[in-house]
N, C-alpha and C positions, 0 to 999 in steps of 0.2 A: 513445814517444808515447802508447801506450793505457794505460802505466804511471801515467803523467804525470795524462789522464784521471783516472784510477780514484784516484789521492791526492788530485786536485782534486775531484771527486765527495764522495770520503768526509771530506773537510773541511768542502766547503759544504752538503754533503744533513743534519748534524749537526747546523751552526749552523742552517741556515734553518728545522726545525724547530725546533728551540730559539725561534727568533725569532718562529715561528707560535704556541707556544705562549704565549709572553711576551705576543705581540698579542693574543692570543685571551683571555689574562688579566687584562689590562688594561679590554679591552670588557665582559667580563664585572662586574670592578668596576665600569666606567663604569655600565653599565646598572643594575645593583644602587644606586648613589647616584641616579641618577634614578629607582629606583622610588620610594624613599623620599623624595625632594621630592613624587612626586608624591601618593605618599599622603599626605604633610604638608598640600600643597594643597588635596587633598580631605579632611581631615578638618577645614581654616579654614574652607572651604566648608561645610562641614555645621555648623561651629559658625555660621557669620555667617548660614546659612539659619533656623535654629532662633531666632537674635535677630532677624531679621525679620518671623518670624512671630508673633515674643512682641509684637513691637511691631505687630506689624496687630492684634492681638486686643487692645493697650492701646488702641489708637487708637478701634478700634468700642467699647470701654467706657466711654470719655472721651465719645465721639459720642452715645454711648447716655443716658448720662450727664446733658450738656449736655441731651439733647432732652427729656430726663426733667423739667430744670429748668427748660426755658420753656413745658412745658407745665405747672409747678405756676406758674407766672410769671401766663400767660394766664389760668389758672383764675381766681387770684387777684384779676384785674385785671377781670374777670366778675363776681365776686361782691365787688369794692368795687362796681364800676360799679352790680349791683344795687343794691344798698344805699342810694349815693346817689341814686339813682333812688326807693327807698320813702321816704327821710327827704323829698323834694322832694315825691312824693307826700301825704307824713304833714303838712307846713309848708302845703300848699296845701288840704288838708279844715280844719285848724285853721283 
């Protein structure tokens, strides 16, 4: 009977190492393809942040921009208004 034991021991104590290691090597790939997704992920992420940010500083230059041109819009629309206002002046002394 302890004979018995000790060849079943020394069969299964062999494999199930074996088997721990296999599992243990497996995990360890597993985890290695998930670091690398997830550095993929964060490296889309740090591209798709950098394009957002390109495009907040298009936006406020566009904005900038735009405001830039209605304020030569309004200037403009001042110094017609003068204008007609001196020629109505000038028509009415004549």
């Amino acid at each position: 009977m302890k004979t018995a034991l000790l060849v079943l021991f020394a069969i299964l104590y062999p494999t199930i190492s074996v088997l721990n290691l296999f599992s243990d090597y497996k995990t360890m790939k597993s985890n290695n393809d998930l670091m690398k997704e997830i550095h993929k992920s964060n490296d889309l992420f740090d591209s798709l942040l950098e394009e957002v940010q390109a495009n907040k500083k298009l936006t406020e230059a566009v904005q900038h921009k735009a405001t830039a041109q209605d304020n030569f819009m309004w200037e403009s629309i001042v110094i017609l208004a003068k204008r007609i206002h001196n020629l109505e002046d000038n028509n009415y002394v004549k």
